[in-house]
Every structure is written in C-alpha cells, then in structure tokens.
PyMOL CGO cylinders between C-alpha atoms (Angstrom):
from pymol import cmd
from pymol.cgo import CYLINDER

trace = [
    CYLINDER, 110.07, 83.68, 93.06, 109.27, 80.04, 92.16, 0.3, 1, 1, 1, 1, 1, 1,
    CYLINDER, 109.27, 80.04, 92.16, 106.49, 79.73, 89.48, 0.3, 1, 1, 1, 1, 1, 1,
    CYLINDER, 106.49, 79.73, 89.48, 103.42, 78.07, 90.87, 0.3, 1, 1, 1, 1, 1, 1,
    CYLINDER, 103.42, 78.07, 90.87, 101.84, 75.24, 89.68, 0.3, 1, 1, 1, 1, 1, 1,
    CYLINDER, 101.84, 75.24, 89.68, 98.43, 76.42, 88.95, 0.3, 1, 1, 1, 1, 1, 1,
    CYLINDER, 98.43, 76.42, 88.95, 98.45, 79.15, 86.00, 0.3, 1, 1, 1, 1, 1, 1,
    CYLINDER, 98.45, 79.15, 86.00, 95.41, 81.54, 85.53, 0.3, 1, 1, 1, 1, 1, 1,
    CYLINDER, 95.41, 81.54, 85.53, 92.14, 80.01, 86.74, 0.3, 1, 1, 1, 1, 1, 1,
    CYLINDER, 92.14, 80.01, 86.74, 89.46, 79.72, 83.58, 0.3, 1, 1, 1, 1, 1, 1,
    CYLINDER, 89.46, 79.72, 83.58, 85.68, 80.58, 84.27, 0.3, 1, 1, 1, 1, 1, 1,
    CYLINDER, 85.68, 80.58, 84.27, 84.06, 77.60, 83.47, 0.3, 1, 1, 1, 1, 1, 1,
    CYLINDER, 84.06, 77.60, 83.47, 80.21, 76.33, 84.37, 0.3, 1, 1, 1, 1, 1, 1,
    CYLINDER, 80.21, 76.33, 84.37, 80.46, 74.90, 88.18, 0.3, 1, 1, 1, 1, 1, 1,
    CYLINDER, 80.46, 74.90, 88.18, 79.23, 72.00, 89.34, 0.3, 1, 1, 1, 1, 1, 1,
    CYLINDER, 79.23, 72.00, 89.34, 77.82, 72.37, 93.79, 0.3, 1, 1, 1, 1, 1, 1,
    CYLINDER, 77.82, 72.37, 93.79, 79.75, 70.51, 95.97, 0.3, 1, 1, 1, 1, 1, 1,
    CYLINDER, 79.75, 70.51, 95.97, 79.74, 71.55, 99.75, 0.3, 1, 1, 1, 1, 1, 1,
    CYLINDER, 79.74, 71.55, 99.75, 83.42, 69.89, 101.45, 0.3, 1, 1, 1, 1, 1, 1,
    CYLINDER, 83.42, 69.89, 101.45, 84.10, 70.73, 104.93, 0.3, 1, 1, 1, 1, 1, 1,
    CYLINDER, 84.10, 70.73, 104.93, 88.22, 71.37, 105.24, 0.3, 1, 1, 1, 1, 1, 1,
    CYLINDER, 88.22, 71.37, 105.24, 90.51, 72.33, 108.18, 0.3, 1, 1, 1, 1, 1, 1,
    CYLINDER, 90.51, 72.33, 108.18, 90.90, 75.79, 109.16, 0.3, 1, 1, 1, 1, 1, 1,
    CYLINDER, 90.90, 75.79, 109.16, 94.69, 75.50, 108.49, 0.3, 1, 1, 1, 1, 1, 1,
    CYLINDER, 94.69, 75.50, 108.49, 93.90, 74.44, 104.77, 0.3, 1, 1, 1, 1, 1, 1,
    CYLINDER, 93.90, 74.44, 104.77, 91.39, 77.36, 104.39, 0.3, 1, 1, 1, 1, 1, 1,
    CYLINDER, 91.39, 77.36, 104.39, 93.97, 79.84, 105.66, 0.3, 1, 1, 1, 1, 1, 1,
    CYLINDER, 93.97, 79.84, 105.66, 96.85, 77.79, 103.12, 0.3, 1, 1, 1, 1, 1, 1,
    CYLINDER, 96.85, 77.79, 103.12, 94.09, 78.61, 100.33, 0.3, 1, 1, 1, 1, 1, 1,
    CYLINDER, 94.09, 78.61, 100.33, 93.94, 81.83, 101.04, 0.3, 1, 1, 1, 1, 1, 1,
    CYLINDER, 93.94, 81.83, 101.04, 97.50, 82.71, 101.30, 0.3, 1, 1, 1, 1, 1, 1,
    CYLINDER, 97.50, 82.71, 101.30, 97.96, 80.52, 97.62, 0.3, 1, 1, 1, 1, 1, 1,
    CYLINDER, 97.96, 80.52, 97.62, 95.06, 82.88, 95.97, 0.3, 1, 1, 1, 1, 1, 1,
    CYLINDER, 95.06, 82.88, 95.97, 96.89, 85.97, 96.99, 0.3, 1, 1, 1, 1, 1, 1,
    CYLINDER, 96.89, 85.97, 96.99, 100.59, 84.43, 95.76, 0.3, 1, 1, 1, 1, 1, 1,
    CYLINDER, 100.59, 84.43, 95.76, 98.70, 83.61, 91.99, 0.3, 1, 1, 1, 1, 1, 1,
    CYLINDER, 98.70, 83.61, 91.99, 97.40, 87.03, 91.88, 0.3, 1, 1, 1, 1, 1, 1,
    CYLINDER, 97.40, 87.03, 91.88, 100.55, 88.20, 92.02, 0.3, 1, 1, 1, 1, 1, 1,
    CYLINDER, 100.55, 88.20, 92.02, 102.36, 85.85, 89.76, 0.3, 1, 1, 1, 1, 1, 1,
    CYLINDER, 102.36, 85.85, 89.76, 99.33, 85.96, 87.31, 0.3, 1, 1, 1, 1, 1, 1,
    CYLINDER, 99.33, 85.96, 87.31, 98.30, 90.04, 87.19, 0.3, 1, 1, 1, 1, 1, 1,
    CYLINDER, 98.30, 90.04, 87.19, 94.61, 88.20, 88.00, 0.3, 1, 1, 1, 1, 1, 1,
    CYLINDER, 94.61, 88.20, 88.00, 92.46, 89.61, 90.99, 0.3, 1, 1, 1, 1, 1, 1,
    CYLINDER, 92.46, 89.61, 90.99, 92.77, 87.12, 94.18, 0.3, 1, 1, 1, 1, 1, 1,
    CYLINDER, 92.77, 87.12, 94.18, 90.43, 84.34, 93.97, 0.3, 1, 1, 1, 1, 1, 1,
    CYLINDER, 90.43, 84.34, 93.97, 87.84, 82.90, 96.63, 0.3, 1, 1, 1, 1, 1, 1,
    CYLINDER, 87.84, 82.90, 96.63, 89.83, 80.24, 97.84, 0.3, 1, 1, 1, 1, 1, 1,
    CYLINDER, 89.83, 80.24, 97.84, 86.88, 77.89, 96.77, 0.3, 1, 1, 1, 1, 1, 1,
    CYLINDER, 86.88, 77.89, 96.77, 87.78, 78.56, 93.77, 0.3, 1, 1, 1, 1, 1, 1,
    CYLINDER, 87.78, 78.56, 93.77, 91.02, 77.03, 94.04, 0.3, 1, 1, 1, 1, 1, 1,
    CYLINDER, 91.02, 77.03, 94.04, 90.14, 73.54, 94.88, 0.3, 1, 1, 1, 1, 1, 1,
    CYLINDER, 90.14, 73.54, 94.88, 89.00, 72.53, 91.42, 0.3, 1, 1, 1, 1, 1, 1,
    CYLINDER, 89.00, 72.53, 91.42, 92.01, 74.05, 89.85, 0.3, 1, 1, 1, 1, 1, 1,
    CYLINDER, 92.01, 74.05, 89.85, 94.05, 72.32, 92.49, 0.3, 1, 1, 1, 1, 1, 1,
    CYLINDER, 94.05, 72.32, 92.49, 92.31, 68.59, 92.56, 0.3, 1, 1, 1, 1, 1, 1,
    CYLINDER, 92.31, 68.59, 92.56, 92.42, 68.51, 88.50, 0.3, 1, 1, 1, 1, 1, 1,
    CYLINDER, 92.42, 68.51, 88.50, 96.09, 69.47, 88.69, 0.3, 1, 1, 1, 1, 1, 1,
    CYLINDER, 96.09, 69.47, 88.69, 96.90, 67.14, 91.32, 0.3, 1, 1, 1, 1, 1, 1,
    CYLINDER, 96.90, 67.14, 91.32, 94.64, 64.33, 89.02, 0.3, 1, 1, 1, 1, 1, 1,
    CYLINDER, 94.64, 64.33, 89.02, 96.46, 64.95, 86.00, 0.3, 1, 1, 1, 1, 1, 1,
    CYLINDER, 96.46, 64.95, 86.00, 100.28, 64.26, 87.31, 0.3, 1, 1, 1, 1, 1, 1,
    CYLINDER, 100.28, 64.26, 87.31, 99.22, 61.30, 89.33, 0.3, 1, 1, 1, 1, 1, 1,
    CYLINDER, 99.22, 61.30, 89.33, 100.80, 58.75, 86.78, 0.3, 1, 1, 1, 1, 1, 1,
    CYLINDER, 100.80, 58.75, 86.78, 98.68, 55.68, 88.80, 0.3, 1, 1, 1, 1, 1, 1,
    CYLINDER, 98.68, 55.68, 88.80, 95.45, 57.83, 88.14, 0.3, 1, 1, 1, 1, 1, 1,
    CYLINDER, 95.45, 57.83, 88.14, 96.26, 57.85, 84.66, 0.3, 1, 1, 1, 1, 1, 1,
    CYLINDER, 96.26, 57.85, 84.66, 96.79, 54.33, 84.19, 0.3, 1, 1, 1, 1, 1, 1,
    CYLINDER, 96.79, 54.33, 84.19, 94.12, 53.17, 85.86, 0.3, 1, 1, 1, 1, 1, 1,
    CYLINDER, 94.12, 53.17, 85.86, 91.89, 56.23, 83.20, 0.3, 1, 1, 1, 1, 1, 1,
    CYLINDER, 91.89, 56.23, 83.20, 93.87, 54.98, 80.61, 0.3, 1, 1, 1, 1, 1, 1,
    CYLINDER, 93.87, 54.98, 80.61, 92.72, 50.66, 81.29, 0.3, 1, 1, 1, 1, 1, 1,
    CYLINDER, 92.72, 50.66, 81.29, 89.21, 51.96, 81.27, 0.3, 1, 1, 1, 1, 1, 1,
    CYLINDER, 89.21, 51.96, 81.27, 88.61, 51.04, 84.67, 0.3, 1, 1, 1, 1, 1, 1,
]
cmd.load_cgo(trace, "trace")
C-alpha cells in the first residue's frame, strides 16, 4: 500500500470553525480516516478531524504560500 500523506493526527487545543462541504468530500473523509487507521495502528478519526491535518499539510508544500509567508506579506 502507498504511504499516506498525513501521519498520526496530534491532539492539540481546537479552534470552532463550522464549514459546510459536499457530501462526496464527507464520504472521501471518511473513507481517508479509516485508510490512516490502518496505516497508523490509531483508532479512525471523525472526519472533522481530518481537515486541519489536511489544510496545514496542503499549506506547508504549497511553495507560492511559502513565499509569499516567507516576504512577510
């Protein structure tokens, strides 16, 4: 099996945000928690708990984001 992106998921102290997303990406979520549990020997998540995990990921290899973080802008 390919190795995910996403390695175990740290508690950490959330910050509320309510996001509405498409059924499809919910189910996608899902079906992504279940495949980490596997890979990682960790219980499924909510998939709510994914998106952080997910957006910082996707944040941190966006070489444009990090530019523009690294200019101070």
């Amino acid at each position: 099996m390919t190795k995910l992106k996403l390695g175990p998921i740290p508690e950490d102290k959330p910050v509320k945000l309510a996001v509405e997303l498409p059924a499809t990406v919910h189910r996608d979520l899902v079906a992504y928690s279940d495949a980490l549990a596997k890979e990682t020997g960790q219980q499924p998540f909510a998939p709510e708990k994914l998106v952080a995990p997910m957006l910082e990921r996707f944040m941190a290899t966006d070489r444009a984001f990090r530019r523009h973080r690294a200019q101070g802008s």
